[in-house]
N, C-alpha and C positions, 0 to 999 in steps of 0.2 A: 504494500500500500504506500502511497506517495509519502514523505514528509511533509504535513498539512496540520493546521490545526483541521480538529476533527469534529465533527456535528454527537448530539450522544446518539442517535441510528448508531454513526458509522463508528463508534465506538465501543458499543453492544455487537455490531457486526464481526467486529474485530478479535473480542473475545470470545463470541463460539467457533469464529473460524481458528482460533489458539487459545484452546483450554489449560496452557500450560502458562497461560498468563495469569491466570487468575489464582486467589486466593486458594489456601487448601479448602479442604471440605466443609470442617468446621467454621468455617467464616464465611461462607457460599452463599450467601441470603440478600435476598433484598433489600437491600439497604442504601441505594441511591439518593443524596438527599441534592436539592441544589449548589447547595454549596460545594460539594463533592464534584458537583458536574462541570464547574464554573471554573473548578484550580485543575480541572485533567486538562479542558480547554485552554484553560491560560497556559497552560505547561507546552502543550502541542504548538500555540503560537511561536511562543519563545524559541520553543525546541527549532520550529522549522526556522525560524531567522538566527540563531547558532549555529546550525548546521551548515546552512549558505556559507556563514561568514568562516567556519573552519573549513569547505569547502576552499575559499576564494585562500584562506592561507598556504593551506598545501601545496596551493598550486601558483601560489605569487611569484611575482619575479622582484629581485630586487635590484638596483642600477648601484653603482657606485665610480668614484675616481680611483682609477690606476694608484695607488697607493702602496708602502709595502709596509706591513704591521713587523714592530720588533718581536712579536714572537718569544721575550724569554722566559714566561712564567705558564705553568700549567696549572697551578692554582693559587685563589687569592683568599686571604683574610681580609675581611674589611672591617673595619672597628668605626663605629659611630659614637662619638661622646658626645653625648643626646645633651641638651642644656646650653652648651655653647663655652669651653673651659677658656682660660685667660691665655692669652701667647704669654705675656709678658712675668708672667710667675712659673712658666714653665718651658717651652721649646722657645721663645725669645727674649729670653730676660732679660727683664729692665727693672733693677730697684732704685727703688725711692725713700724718700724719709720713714715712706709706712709698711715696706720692707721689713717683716721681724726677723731678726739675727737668727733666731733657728733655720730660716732657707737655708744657711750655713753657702753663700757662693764661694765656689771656685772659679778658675781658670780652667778648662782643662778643653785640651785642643784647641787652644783660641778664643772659647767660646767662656763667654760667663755663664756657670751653670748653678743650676738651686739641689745641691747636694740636699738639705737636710727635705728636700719634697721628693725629689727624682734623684735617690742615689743610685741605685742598681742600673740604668738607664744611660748615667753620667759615667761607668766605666765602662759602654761598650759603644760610644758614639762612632766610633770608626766603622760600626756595623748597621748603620742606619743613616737616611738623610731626612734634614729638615727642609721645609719648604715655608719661608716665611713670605713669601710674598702673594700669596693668595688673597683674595680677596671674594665676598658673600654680595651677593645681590638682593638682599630682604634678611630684616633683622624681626620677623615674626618667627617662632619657634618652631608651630608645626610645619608651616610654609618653607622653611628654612631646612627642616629636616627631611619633607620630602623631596626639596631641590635637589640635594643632595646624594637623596636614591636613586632617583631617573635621571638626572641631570639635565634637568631644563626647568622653565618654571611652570608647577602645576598649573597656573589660573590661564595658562597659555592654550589655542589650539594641540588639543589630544591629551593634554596633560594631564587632564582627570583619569584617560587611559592608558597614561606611560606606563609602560611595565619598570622594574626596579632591573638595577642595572644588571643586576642574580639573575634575572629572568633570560634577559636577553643572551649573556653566559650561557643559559640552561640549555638557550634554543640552538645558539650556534656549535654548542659542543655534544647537540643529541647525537651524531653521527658519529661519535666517535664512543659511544657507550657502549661495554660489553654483553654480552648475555650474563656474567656473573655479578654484573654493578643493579645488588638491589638498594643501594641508599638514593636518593635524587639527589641531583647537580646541588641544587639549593639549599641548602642549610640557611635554617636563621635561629640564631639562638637567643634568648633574653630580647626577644625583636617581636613583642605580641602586636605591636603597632606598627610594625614597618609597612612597608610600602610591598603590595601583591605582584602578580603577571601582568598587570593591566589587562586589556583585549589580548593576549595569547591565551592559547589553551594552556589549560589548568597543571597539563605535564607539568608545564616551565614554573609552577608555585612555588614560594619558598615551604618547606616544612619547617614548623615553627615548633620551638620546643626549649622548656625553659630547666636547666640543670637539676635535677635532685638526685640523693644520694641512692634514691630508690633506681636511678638507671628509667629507661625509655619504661613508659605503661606500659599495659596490655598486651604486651609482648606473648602472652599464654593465657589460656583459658581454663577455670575452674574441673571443666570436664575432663580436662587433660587431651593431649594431642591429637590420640585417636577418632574420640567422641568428636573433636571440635570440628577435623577435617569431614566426617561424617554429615556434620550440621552445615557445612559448606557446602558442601557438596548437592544436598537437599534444595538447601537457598539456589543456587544456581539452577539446580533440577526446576525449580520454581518461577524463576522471574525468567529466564534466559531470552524470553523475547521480547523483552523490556530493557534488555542490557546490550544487544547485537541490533545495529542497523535501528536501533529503536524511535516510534512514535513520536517518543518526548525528546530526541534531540538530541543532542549535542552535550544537554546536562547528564544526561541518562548515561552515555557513554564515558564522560569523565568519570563519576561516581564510580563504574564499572573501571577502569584505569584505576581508581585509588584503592579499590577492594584487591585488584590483582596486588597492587605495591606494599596494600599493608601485607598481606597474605606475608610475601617473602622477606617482612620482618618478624615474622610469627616464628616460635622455636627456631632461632639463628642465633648460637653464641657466638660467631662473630658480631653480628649485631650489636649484641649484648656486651661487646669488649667495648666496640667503641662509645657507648652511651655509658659507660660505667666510671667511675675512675678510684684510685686509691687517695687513702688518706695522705701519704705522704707528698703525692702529685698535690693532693688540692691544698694543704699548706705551703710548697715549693712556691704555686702560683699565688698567694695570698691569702688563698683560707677566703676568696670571697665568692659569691653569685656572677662577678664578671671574671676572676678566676678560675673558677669551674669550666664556666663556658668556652673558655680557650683552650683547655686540656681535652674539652670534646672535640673542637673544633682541629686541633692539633691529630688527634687520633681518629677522626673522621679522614681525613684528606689522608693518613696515613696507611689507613684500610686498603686504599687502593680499589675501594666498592663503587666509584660513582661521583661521590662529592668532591665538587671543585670549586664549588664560590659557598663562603660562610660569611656571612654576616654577623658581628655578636654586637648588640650596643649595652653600652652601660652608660647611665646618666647621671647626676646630681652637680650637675658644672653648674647649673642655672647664679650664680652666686652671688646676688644684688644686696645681701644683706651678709657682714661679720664675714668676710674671705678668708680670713685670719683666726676665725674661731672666735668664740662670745668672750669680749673685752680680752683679745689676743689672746686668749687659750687653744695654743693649734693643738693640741691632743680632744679640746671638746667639740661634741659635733661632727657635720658632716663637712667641711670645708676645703680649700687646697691643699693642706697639708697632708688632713686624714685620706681624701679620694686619690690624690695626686701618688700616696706611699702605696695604696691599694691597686692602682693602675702600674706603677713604677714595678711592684713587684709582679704581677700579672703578664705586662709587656715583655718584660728583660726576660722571665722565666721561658716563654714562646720560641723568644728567637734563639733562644741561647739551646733549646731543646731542639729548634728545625737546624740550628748550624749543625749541631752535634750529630744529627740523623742523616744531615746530607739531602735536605727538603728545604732546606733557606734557599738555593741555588734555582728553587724551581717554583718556590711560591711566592707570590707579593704578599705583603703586609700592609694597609693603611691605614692610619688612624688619624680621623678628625670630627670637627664636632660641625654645625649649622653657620655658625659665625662667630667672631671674639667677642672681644669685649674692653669697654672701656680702658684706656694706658692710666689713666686718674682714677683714683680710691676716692669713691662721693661719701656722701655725710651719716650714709648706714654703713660704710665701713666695705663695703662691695664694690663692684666695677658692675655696670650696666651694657648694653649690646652694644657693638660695633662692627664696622664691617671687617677691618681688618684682621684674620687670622692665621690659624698656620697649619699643615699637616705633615706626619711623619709615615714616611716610607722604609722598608726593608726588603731587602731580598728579590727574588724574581728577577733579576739581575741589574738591582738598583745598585748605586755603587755608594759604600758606604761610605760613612766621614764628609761627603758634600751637604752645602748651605746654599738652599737658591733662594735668592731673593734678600734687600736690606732693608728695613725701617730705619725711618728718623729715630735719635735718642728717646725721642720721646714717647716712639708708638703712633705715630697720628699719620703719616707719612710712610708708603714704599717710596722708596728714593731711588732703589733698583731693583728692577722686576726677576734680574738675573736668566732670564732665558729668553730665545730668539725673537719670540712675538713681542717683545720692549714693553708688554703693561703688563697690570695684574693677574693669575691666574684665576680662573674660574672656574664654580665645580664643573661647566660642561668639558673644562681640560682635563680635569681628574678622569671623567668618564673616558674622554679619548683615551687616557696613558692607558688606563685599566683593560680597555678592549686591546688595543697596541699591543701590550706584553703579553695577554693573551692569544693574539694572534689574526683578532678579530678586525676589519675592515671597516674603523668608526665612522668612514663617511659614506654607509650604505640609508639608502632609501628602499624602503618599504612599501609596496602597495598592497599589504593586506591589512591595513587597521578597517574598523565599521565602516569607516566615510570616506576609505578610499582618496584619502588625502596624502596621502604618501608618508610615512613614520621615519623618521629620520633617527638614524639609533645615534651619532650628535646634533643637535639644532643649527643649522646654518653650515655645517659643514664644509660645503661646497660653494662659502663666499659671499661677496667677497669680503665682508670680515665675522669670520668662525673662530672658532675654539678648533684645537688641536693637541694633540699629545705633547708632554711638557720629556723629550727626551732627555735632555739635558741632566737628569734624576740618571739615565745610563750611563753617562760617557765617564770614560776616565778622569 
């Protein structure tokens, strides 16, 4: 039968022509009510204008410029510090009178650094580069933070359907997934709010999943293995012409996609290794929620099962009030000091575990937040948003010990942008590197979004003034 929404005739038709649709026996009764009839309908609508639009994907063509992507990384960390953290107290230090002497700064490679916030960080700087010369286009929080997923600005044509930049990852590296990769491309961890597939199919989702010591859910069933596959089995005996080529669509088909994907999380101690971790791992990383999630994330991409792009955020930058802690106590509260040691030990612990494995060489690492924040301490004892901020990169063949870009003394001012394009970068240059090193061709266009507008996986890419990959972060 066509993909249609469907009349209830031709919906009653459809059931006794596939009795294997319907309910078992015991629930076999007449029990149609309107309402009932109105959500199969609606479903059939939708379903048939999903199905067009995954139709028109499969089969889209995408355009792009002759380009050549550097290609050195085959999986990424991306760290979002949700809130918006300081440059100036931590990857671009600038102190001032209101500087409390526990920062404890150094010197060390040139650089003033805030030992007593970011120590463990501050002896491997030769293994990491800063990027101070970025700059945020919107100092609102959520706006800010999904800029920063898709990289463009939500409130723009498509925006509300940009997929997250994990997505795009998902899609262009489905071709290269095994028959034994049951984790998805996507991991998002501590990321209940990030940003989804946009308009792609549902494959390219991130799986969201927030650390506990309990390891992944549902992972097994009370009945035990046998029983469960038994009841699987049944279900599928049951719906199976609900799930294949189905009426309702396009949703009916994902749903059936995510039943097969849990499935081969079900009784998998592999699985089970990588969602797990030891006590002495989650101290190493800090003993924290965004600790944990990088030890997953670390042994996810380790698996070798699927997962290439992780997303972890951790937030509580926001810091408008007592930066310093309540009447400069940096041990009370949540503030630079306390978040900063908790990130410091979390980060260092990562790379210091990918160098040692021999997966720094192959994975990026980023970490940044929405936008800065104020270079002045105001009268709550905080710094308020700014555009100017900073992000730190690792690995995937960033080349460590580089500073791109220079602020005024003061913060208020890049004075040097530090790379080829002569201004400030932008998260849509983030986006280009990240595709770049992964291998991916950021100045493609898209003809399968709804409206057929064309998706540009960077905004403007193709001129004449775009955002581009910030290589300079590679070179010697």
């Amino acid at each position: 039968m066509p993909n249609k929404a469907m009349t209830k005739k031709e919906f009653q038709k459809y059931l006794a022509e596939n009795p294997g649709a319907r309910r078992p026996a015991y629930f076999r009764r007449p029990d149609w009510t309107r309402r009932n009839f109105f959500k199969i309908l609606g479903a059939g609508v939708a379903g048939s204008y999903f199905a067009r639009e995954a139709k028109a994907q499969s089969l889209s063509t995408c355009v792009s410029q002759s380009v050549t992507p550097l290609n050195t990384a085959q999986n990424v960390i991306f760290i979002l510090m949700a809130g918006a953290p300081s440059p100036w107290d931590t990857f671009d230090f600038k102190p001032n009178s209101a500087t409390p002497t526990q920062a404890a700064v150094e010197t060390i490679n040139g650089l003033q650094w805030p030992t007593g916030i970011l120590p463990k960080l501050g002896g491997m700087l030769g293994q990491f580069a800063i990027m101070r010369s970025l700059q945020a286009h919107a100092l609102v929080h959520s706006l800010g933070q999904t800029w920063v997923q898709i990289g463009r600005n939500p409130a723009a044509a498509l925006g509300n359907i940009a997929p997250n930049i994990g997505s795009i990852v998902a899609l262009e590296k489905a071709a290269e997934r095994k028959t034994t990769d049951v984790l998805p491309t996507f991991l998002a961890l501590n990321s209940d709010g990030g940003v989804g597939e946009g308009y792609l199919d549902a494959t390219y989702a991130p799986f969201k999943y927030d650390p506990t010591t309990a390891g992944l859910p549902d992972t097994s069933n009370s009945f035990g293995q046998t029983r469960w596959t038994e009841m699987l089995n049944t279900l599928y005996t049951e719906d199976a012409p609900l799930r294949t080529n189905s009426l309702l669509g396009k949703p009916a088909d994902d749903m059936d996609g995510f039943y097969q994907s849990a499935q081969s999380l079900m009784y998998n101690p592999a699985v089970n290794a990588v969602f797990n971790y030891s006590t002495a791992d989650s101290t190493r990383y800090g003993g924290s929620s965004f600790g944990n999630a990088l030890v997953i994330a670390k042994q996810a991409l380790a698996s070798n099962m699927g997962a290439r792009f992780v997303q972890v955020t951790v937030g509580g930058w926001d810091m408008h009030v007592n930066i310093y802690g309540p009447n400069g106590n940096v041990a009370s509260g949540s503030n630079i000091f306390t978040l900063g040691n908790q990130f410091d030990s979390a980060v260092s612990a990562l790379i210091g575990d990918l160098q040692s494995s021999g997966m720094l060489a192959n994975t990026l690492v980023i970490a940044m937040g929405e936008f800065g924040r104020t270079p002045y301490i105001t009268a709550a004892n905080g710094r308020d948003h700014f555009v100017n901020q900073f992000a730190m990169f690792a690995g995937g063949g960033v080349t460590g010990g580089k500073v791109i870009g220079v602020t005024s003394s003061d913060g208020t001012t890049i004075t040097d942008p530090g790379w080829s394009a002569g201004r400030p970068v932008n998260p849509e240059d983030i986006e280009a590197t990240i595709y770049s090193a992964m291998g991916i061709n950021w100045t493609n266009v898209c003809y399968n979004d709804p409206f057929h507008r064309g998706f540009e996986y960077v905004p403007q890419s193709n001129g004449p003034d775009f955002w581009y990959p910030v290589n300079e972060l590679f070179k010697p």
